[in-house]
C-alpha positions, 0 to 999 in steps of 0.5 A: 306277417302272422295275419297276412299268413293267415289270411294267404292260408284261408284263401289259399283253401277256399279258392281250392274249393271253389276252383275244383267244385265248378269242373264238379258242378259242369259234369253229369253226376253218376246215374243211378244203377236203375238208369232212372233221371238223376234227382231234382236239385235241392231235393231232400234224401234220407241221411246215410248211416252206418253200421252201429247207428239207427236208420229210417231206411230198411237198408244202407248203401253198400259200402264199395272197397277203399281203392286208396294205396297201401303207402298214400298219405291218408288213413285206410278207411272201412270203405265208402258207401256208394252213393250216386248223388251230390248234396250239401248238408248244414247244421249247428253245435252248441257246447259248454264246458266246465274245466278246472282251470285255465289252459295258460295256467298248469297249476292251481284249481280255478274251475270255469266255463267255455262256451261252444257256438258253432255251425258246420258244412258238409258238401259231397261232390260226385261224378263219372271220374272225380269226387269233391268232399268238403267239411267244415265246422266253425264258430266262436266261444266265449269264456267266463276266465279272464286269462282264456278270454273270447275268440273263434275257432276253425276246423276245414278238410277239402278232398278232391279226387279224380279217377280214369282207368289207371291214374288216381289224382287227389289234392287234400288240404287240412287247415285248423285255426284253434285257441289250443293244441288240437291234441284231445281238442273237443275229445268226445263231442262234435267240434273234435272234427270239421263237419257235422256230427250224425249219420249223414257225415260222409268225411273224407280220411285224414291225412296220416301223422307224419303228413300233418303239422304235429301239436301233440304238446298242450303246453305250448300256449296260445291260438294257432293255425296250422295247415296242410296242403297234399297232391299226391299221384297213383298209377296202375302199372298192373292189375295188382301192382301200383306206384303213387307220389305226392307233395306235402307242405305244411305250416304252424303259426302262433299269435302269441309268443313264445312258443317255436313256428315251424314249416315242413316239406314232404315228399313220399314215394311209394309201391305198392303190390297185392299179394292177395284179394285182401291183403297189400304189401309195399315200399315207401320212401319219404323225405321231409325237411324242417324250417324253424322260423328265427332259428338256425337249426333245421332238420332234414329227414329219409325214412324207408319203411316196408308196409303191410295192409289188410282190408276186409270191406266194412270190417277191417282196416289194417296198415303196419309200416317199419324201417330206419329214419336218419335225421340230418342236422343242419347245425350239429348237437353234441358233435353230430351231424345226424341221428338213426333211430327206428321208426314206424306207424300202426293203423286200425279200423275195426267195425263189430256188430255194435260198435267200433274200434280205432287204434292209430301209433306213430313213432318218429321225427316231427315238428317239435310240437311248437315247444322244440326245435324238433323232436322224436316222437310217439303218438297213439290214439285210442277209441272204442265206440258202442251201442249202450241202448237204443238211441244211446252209444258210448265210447271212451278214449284215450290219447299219448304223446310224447315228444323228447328234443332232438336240440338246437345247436344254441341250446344242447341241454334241449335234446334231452327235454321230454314232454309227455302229453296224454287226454282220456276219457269216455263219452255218451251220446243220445239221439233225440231225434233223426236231425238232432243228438245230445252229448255229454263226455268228460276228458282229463289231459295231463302232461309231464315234462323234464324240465319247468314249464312257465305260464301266467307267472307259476312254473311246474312239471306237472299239468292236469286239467279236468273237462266236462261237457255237455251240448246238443247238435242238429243237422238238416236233411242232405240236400241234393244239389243235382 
């Protein structure tokens, strides 16, 4: 069943892609703004930069506002350069990794390597009303600790978009095949993320938290897949006023075990009002429900929030939400039906002149992580990047969960199990030319918990594991496809 999934998932993915690039590839791309004929195919461009990285070029592409609205699903972003051709970009990974002991084994001290190999895809898709962008990374590694073993690992993102004069139509899937929690996974080189690394990399936003299958717990042992497919909606209603809604279902698979698989419905609906050039203010309600694969219990949640949203074109992006969540039981826990807590969400894209800085909080009901049958959780990321020297950027790093049971029905001390889950660390990267980039960062991830938790034989409350990496990347010249 579990491979059937899987296999149902990819080609689910893929077949999105390939149905959306043809309507992509039959349609004239943009002209450029000098009405000259559009580039040969297979041409190659120079790569597109951004602020903070070096350039062969004397200037950058202008960077066009980020149209998205205030209550989508996807992070706000600083902008999108604006580029008039199409192109695909390949490129290859190669990373090692010493870590002090094995992922399905939280005590003792038993360093040991794992070894990265991966190549990655970029394809960007552009036309008068509809944008395709598709990034990819994937490969195998191979581990010198029996209990970790060899494997493959699968990281995709596939946006497509398509604008007329008032109506925005986007389809958006995220979809990870991963032998780990993808909490702090690859945190501070390349395979943190699908797509290449380097400043041709033009991805799409992510989808926001409470829209992606949560695995904030790094207990919860074992390769996984997890997807997530989004079609949202947004309309125009004025010059300043506009409305969107979109449909999420997202799922988390494990072959090992052990540990709990989970589905999730979404649908959010969401206003939204310019109250000046730069800054948006809006409603959203979002609805999600929680199936439990072989559990009873189930969880249907509303949330209302009232948003705030900044946006400074190349500079800020800025998104405040707040407001109650009632989360239902489908069984009770300790004599209730259902549980009102606060709930919220904080977004931050800041750009200095050489560096920039991203903040990322949500609080509210989830998934469960795969180790509980939902839960009440906080989630914040932390990254500030800098140019240390020229050809050298440094960043650290810094990522929290946690998660406390909402409970089974079967089960009622679960509701009061807490898993706290953080990674940390700071990272160095070098240009060793325009194609090619060294890497090397070291991450801790620790976890706490309330109660044991059992892997290989041993239990404890405590996890700790120490990363160092080292790894060198390379990606071709973008190739324009038209």
């Amino acid at each position: 069943m579990r491979v059937t999934e899987l296999f149902l998932t990819v080609v689910f993915s893929v077949v999105l892609l390939l149905a959306c690039a043809p309507s992509a590839l039959g349609q004239d791309p943009q002209p450029p703004q000098d009405n000259s004929e559009p580039r040969p195919a297979a041409r190659a461009v120079p790569p597109v930069t951004y602020a903070g990285q070096e350039s062969d070029q004397d200037s950058t592409p202008s960077l066009q506002p980020d149209s998205r609205p205030l209550t989508g699903v996807q992070s706000p972003t600083l902008g999108r350069p604006e580029i008039g051709h199409s192109y695909v970009v390949p490129g290859v990974q190669a990373f090692d990794t010493a870590r002090s002991i094995s992922l399905n084994q939280p005590t003792g001290s038993d360093w040991s390597s794992v070894t990265y190999l991966a190549g990655s895809l970029d394809l960007y898709r552009v036309t008068s009303h509809s944008e395709l962008s598709a990034d990819y990374t994937g490969g195998g590694f191979f581990s010198t600790q029996q209990a970790q073993g060899n494997g493959f690992f699968h990281e995709m993102e596939i946006s497509q978009s398509f604008k007329w004069r008032r109506w925005r139509f986007s389809l958006i899937d995220q979809f990870s095949y991963l032998p780990e929690s993808s909490f702090g996974f690859g945190a501070g080189t390349g395979i943190s993320a699908p797509g290449i690394t380097g400043s041709p990399a033009l991805s799409q936003p992510s989808l926001q938290a409470p829209y992606q299958p949560s695995q904030s717990i790094l207990t919860s042992i074992g390769t996984r897949y997890s997807n997530s497919f989004t079609a949202e909606a947004a309309y125009n209603i004025s010059a300043r006023s506009s409305i969107n809604v979109a449909g999420s279902y997202g799922i988390l698979r494990f072959l090992d075990p052990g540990n709990i698989e989970n589905d999730s419905d979404i649908v959010n609906v969401g206003y939204n009002r310019e109250i000046s050039k730069q800054s948006t203010v809006g409603v959203l309600y979002r609805f999600s429900e929680y199936h439990f694969l072989g559990i009873p219990q189930g969880l249907t949640d509303h949330a209302v929030h009232v948003a705030y949203g900044r946006k400074i074109t190349g500079r800020l992006a800025f998104q405040l939400f707040a407001g109650p969540e009632i989360a239902v039981f489908r069984q009770p826990v300790n004599n209730q039906r259902q549980r009102i807590t606060p709930s919220g969400s904080l977004t931050l894209d800041y750009a200095m002149p050489r560096g920039a800085l991203l903040l990322t909080y949500n609080h509210g009901v989830s998934n469960g992580g795969g180790l509980l049958v939902g839960s009440e959780s906080d989630q914040v990321r932390l990254e500030l990047q800098r140019a240390i020297l020229p050809r050298w950027q440094g960043s650290v790093f810094f990522g929290f969960a946690r998660n406390r049971g909402l409970g089974d029905s079967s089960n009622l001390n679960e509701s009061g199990q807490d898993y706290n889950s953080y990674f940390a660390g700071a990272a160095l990267n070098h240009s060793l030319s325009r194609n090619a980039n060294l890497s090397l960062a070291y991450s801790a991830r620790i976890q706490t918990s309330t109660h044991n938790v059992c892997a290989a034989g041993s239990c404890d409350t405590h996890y700790m594991q120490h990363q160092v990496t080292v790894g060198v990347s390379w990606h071709g010249r973008p190739i324009v496809l038209r």
